[in-house]
C-alpha positions as CSV (number, residue, x, y, z in Angstrom):
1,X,28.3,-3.1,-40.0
2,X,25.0,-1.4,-40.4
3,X,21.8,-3.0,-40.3
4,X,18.5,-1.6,-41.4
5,X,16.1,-1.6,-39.5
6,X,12.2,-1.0,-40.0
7,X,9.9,-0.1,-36.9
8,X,6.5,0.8,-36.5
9,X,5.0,4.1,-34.8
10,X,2.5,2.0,-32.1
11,X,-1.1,3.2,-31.3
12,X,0.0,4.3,-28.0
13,X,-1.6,0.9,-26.1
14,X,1.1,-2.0,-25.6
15,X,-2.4,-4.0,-24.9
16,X,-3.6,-3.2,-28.5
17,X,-0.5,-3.9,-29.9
18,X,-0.3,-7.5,-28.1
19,X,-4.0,-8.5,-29.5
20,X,-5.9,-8.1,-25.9
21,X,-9.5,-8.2,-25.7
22,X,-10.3,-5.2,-24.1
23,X,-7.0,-3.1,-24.5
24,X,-8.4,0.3,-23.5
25,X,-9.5,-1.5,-20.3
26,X,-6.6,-2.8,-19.3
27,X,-4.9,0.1,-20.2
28,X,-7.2,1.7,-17.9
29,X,-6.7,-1.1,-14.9
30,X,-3.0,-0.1,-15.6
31,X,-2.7,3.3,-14.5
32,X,-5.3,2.9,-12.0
33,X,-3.0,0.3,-9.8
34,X,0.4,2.5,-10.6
35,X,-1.5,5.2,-8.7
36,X,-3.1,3.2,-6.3
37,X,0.4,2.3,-5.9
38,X,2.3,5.6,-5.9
39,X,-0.4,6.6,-3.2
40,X,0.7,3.5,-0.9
41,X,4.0,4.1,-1.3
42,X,3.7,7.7,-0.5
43,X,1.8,7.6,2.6
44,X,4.4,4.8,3.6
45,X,1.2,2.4,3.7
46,X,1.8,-1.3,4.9
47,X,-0.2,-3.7,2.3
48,X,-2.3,-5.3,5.4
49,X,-2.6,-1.1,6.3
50,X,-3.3,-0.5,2.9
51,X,-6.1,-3.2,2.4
52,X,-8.0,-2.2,5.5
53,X,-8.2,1.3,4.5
54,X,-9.7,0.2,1.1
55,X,-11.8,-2.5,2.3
56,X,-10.3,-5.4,0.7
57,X,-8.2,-8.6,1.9
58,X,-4.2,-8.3,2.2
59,X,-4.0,-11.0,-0.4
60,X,-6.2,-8.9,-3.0
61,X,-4.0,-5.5,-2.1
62,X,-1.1,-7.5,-2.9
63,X,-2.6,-9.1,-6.2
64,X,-3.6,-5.2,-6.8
65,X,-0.1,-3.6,-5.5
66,X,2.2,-6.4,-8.1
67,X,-0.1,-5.5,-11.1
68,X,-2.1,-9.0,-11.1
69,X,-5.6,-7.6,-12.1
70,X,-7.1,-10.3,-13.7
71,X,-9.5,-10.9,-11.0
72,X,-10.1,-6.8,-10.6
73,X,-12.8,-4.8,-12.4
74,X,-12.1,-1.2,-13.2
75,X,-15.2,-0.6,-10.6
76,X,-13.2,-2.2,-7.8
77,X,-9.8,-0.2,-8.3
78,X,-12.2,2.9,-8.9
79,X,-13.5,2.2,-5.4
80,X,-10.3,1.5,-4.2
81,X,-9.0,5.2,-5.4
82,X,-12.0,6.8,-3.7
83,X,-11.2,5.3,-0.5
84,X,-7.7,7.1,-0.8
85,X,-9.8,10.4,-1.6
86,X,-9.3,10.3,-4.9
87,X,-12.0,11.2,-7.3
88,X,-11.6,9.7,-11.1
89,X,-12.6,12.3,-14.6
90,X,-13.4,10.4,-17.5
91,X,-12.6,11.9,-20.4
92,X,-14.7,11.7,-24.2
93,X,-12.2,12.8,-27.5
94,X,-12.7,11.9,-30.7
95,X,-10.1,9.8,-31.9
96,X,-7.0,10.9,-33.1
97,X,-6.0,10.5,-36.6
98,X,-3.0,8.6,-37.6
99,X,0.1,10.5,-37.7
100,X,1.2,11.2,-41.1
101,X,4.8,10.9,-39.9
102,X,6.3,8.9,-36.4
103,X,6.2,10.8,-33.1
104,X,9.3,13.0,-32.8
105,X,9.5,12.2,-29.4
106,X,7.7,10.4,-26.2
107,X,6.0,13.4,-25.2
108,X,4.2,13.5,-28.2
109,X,3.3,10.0,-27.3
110,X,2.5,10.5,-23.7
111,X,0.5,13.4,-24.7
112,X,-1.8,11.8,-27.1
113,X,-2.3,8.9,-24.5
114,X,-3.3,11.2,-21.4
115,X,-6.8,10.7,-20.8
116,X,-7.5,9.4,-17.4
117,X,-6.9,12.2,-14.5
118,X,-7.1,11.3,-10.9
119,X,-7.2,14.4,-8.6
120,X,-7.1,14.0,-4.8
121,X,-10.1,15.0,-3.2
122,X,-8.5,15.9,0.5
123,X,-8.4,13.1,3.4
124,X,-8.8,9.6,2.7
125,X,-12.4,8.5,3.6
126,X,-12.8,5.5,5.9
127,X,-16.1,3.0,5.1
């Protein structure tokens, strides 16, 4: 048996799609603490090493490290990343129009959606 089935070609942003507030900022806050993250995990960082380095309490790394970031401005986790060296580039585009046809594929997708770059800026600083 085959059923039809219709989708939709999304905007890019799960956080638009599920009626956030702010859905470019917490798509922001996002990749922020998956590469705060990645950079933990490779420097083999402890969360109570991790929090000391970055100048905030274990329990806040850990509400950082599992994603909670309710309680965390973009400011913070941008202060966070420059305490790991990192710098942050901000990008400005116009938008992009609507596609007249779906994506062929992801990379399309994760093309269009590639706007925040975090470059490391050489040893981690300590404050």
């Amino acid at each position: 048996m085959s059923k039809d089935m219709t989708f939709e070609v999304g905007s890019g942003n799960v956080f638009a799609g599920l009626g956030f507030d702010n859905p470019e900022g917490e798509l922001l806050k996002t990749k922020l603490v998956r590469e705060i993250s990645a950079i933990i995990k490779r420097r083999r960082l402890t969360q109570a090493k991790a929090a000391d380095l970055k100048g905030v309490i274990q329990p806040d790394m850990s509400a950082i490290v599992t994603g909670r970031t309710v309680k965390s401005p973009i400011e913070r986790l941008a202060r966070c990343m420059d305490r790991l060296g990192y710098e942050i580039d901000v990008v400005f585009r116009h938008k992009a129009r609507k596609p007249s046809r779906p994506a062929k594929d992801l990379t399309d997708i994760q093309r269009a959606s590639a706007q925040y770059h975090f470059i490391p800026t050489g040893r981690a600083r300590r404050r």
